[in-house]
C-alpha positions as CSV (number, residue, x, y, z in Angstrom):
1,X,0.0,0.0,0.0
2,X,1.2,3.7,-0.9
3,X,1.0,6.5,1.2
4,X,0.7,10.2,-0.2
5,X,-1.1,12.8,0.9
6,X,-3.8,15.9,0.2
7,X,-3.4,19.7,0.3
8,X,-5.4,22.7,-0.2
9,X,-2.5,24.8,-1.8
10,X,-3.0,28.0,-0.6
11,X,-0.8,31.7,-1.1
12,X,-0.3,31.4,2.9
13,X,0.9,28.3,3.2
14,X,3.7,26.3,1.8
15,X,5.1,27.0,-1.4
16,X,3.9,23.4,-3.6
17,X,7.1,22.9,-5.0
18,X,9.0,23.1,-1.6
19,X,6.0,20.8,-0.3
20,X,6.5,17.9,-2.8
21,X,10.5,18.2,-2.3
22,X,9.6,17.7,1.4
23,X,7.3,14.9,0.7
24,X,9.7,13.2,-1.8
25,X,12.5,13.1,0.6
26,X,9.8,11.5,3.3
27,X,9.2,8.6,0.9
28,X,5.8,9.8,0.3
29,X,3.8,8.2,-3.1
30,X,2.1,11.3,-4.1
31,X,0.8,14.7,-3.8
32,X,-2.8,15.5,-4.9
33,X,-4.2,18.8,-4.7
34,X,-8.0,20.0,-4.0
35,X,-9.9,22.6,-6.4
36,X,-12.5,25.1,-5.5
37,X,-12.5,28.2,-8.5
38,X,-13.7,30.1,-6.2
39,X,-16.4,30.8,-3.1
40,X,-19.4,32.6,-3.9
41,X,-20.4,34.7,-0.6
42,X,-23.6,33.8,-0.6
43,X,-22.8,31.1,1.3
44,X,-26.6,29.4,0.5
45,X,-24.8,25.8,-0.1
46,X,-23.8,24.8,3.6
47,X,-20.4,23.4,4.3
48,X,-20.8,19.6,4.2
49,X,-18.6,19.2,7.3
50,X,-20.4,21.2,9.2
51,X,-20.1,25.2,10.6
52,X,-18.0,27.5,8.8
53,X,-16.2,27.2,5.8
54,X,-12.9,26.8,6.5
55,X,-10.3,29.5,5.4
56,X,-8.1,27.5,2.7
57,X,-11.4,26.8,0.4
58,X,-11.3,30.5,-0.6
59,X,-7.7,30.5,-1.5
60,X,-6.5,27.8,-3.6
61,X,-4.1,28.1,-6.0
62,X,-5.5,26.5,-9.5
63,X,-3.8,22.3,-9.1
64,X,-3.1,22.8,-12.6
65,X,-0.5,25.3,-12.2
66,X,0.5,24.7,-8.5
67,X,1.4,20.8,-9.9
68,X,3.4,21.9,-12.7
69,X,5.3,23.5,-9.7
70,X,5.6,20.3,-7.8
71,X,6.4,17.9,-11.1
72,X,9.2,20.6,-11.9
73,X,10.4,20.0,-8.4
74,X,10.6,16.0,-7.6
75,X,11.1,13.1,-9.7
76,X,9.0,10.6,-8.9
77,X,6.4,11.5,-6.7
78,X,3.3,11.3,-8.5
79,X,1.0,14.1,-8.6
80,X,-3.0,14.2,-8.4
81,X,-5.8,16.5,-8.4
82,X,-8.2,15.9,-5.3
83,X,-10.4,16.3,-6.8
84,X,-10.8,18.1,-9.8
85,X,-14.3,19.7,-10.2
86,X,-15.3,18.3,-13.5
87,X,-18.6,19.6,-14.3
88,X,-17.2,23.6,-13.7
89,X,-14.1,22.9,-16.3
90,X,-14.3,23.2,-20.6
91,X,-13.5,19.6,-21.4
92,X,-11.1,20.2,-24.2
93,X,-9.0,22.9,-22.3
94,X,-8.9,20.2,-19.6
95,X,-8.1,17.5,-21.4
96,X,-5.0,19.7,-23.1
97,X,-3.6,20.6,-19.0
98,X,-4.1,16.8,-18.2
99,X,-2.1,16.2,-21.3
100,X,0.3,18.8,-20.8
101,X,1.2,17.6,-17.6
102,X,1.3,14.2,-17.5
103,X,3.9,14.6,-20.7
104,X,6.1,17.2,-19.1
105,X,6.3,15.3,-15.9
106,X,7.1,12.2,-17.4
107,X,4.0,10.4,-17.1
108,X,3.4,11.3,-13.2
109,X,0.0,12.6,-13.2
110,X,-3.2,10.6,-11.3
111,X,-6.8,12.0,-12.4
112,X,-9.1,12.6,-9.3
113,X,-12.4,14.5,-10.5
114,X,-15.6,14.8,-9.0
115,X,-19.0,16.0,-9.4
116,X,-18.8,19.0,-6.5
117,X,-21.3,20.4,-3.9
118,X,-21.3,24.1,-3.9
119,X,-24.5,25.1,-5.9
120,X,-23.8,28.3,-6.3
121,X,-19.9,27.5,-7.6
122,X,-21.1,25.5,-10.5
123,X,-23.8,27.5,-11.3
124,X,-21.5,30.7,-12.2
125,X,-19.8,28.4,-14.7
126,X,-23.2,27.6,-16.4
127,X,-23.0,24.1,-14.6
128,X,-26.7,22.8,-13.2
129,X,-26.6,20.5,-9.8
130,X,-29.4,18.3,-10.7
131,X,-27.4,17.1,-13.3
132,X,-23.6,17.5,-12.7
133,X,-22.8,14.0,-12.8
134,X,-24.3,13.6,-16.0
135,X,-22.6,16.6,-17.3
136,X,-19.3,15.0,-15.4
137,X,-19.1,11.7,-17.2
138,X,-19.8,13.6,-20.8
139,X,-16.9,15.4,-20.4
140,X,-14.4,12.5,-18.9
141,X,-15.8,10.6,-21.7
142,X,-14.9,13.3,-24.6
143,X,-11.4,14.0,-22.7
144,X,-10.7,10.2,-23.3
145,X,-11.2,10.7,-26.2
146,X,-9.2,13.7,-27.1
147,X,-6.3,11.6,-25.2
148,X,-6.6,8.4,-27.6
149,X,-7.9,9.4,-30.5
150,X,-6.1,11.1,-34.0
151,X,-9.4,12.7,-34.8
152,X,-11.4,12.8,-31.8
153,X,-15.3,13.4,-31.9
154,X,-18.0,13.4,-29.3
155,X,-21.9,13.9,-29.5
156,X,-23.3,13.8,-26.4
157,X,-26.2,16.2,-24.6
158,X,-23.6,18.0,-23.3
159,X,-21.0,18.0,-24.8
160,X,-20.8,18.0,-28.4
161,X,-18.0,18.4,-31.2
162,X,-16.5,17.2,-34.6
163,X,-13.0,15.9,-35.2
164,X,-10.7,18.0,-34.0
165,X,-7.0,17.6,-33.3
166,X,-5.9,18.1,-29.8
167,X,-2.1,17.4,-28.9
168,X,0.0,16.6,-27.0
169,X,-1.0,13.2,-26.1
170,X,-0.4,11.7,-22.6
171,X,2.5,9.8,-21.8
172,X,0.3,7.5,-20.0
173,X,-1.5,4.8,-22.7
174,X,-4.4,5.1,-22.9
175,X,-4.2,7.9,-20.3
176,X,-3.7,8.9,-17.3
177,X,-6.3,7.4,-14.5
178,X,-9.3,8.7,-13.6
179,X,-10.3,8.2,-10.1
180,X,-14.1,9.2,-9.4
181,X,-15.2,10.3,-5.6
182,X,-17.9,10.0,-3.6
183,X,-19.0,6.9,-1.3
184,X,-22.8,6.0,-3.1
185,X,-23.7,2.9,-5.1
186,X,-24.1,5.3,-8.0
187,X,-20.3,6.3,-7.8
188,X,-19.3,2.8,-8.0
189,X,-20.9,2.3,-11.3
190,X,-19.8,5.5,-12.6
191,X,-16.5,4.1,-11.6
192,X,-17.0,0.8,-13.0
193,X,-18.4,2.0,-16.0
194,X,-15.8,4.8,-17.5
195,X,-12.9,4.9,-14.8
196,X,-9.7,3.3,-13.6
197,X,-10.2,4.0,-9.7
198,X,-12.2,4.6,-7.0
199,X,-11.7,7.8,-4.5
200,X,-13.8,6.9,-1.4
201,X,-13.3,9.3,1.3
202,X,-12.6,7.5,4.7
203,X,-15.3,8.3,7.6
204,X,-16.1,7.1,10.9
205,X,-17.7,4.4,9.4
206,X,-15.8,3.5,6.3
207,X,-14.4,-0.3,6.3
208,X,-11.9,-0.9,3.7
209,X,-12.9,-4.2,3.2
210,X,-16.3,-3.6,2.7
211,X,-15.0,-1.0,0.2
212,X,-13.1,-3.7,-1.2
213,X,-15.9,-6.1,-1.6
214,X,-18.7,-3.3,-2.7
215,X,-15.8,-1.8,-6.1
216,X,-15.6,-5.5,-6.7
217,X,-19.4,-6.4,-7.0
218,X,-19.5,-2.6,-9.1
219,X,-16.7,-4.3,-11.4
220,X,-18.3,-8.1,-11.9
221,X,-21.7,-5.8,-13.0
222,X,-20.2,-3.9,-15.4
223,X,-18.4,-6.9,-16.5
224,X,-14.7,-5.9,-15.9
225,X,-12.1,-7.2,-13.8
226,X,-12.2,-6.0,-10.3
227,X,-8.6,-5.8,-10.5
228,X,-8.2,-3.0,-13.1
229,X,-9.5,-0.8,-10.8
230,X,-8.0,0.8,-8.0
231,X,-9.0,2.4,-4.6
232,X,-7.1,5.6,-3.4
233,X,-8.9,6.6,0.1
234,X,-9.4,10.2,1.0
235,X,-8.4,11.5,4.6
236,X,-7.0,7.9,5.5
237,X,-6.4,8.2,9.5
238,X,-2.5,9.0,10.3
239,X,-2.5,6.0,12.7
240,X,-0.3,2.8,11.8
241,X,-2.4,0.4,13.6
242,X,-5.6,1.9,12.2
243,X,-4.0,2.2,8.4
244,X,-2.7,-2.1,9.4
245,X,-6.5,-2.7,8.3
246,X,-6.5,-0.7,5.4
247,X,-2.8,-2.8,3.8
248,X,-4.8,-6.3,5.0
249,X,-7.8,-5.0,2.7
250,X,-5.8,-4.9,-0.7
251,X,-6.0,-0.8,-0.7
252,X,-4.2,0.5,-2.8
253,X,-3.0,3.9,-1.9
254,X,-4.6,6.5,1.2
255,X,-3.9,10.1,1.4
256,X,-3.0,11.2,4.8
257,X,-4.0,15.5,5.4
258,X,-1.5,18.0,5.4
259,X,-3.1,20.6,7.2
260,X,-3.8,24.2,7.2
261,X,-0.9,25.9,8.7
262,X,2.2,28.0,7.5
263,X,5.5,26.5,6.3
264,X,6.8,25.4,9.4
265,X,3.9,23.8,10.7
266,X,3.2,21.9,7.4
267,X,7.0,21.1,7.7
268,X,6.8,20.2,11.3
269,X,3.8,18.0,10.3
270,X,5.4,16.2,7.5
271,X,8.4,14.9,10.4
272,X,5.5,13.5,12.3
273,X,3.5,11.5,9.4
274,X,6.9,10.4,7.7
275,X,7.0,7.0,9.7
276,X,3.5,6.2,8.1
277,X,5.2,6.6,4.3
């Protein structure tokens, strides 16, 4: 099992590149990196822990940039988005950066998208919640295609184009993975159905092996091998014994928090998780 972790990269905190040095010298897998555009001040979608909207979700950096900062940085620490807010993104722009990136970092870049909760956040960029996740898989599908095809096309209710030419390719064949989040019975057939990976987040009551056991039943309906997909859990709790049960279940890879805090906090925090890489 690989250990990385998740970041909100904000101006006040650390600089991303100095953060995946740090993390590559711990032995850390990976660095993936959450996405809010921005915060509308309405504030009318509640905060889905609970209370106030915490500080770093108004400041983000775009993961984009920020990981071309980190890739420039390390060598092999992979780098993710966690996650990437599909349905408020142009696919074909998308796809390019996803492209882009994986190429110039040598075939290092993970996929983690996801549908989003903040109403009024998708609804600026024309996006509609009742049907994000529809709008979501149109555009994963078409960026596949961009990725893999010469002449890619796509004709969808979304999303709809003639063949066009859209370069570079990924290094990563067909491309890189996609790794879908959220914890429902309709997540685990969007995963089975059109990606590589599941991205679960871990809760009081999450059990890896019933994770294990529902992706596998998701796969064998679908008709694929439960083994081609993966499961990369969110917010995995820092504690060897408790992460013992997570190895025994087959997961693949957790992502352990690095919190909200300025350089030498984060720094001082790193220290303390590196026995868990």
């Amino acid at each position: 099992m690989r250990t990385g972790v998740f970041y909100f990269p904000t101006e006040y905190g650390i600089e991303t590149g100095e953060l995946a040095r740090a993390l590559e010298e711990r032995g850390f897998d990976s660095l993936f990196l959450c996405e809010h555009t921005h915060i509308p001040v309405s504030r009318r979608s509640p905060f889905p822990g609970g209370g106030e909207l915490p500080r770093r979700y108004k400041h983000t950096h775009d993961p984009f940039v920020a990981l071309s900062f980190a890739a420039a940085a390390t060598k092999t620490l992979l780098l993710g988005t966690g996650v990437c807010l599909v349905p408020q993104r142009d696919p074909i722009i998308t796809a390019k950066s996803v492209a882009s990136l994986d190429r110039l970092s040598g075939g290092r870049f993970v996929f983690g998208v996801g549908g989003g909760w903040n109403v009024e956040e998708m609804e600026n960029h024309g996006a509609r919640y009742p049907t994000r996740f529809r709008l979501m898989e149109e555009r994963i599908r078409a960026m596949q295609a961009l990725w893999t095809e010469e002449e890619a096309s796509f004709h969808g209710e979304f999303v709809d184009f003639d063949p066009v030419w859209c370069y570079p390719k990924p290094v990563q064949r067909p491309h890189p993975p996609v790794l879908l989040g959220g914890e429902t019975d309709y997540t685990l057939k969007r995963v089975a159905a059109f990606c590589q990976g599941w991205f679960p987040r871990a809760g009081g009551d999450f059990d890896p092996k019933v994770a294990r056991e529902r992706l596998r039943r998701a796969a064998e309906g679908a008709g694929r091998d439960p083994a081609s997909l993966t499961i990369t859990v969110f917010r995995a709790p820092p504690e060897a014994g408790k992460l013992d049960a997570y190895r025994e279940a087959g997961i693949e890879r957790v992502l352990l928090e690095v919190p909200d805090l300025d350089r030498d906090g984060i720094l001082r925090r790193l220290d303390e998780l590196a026995p868990l890489a």
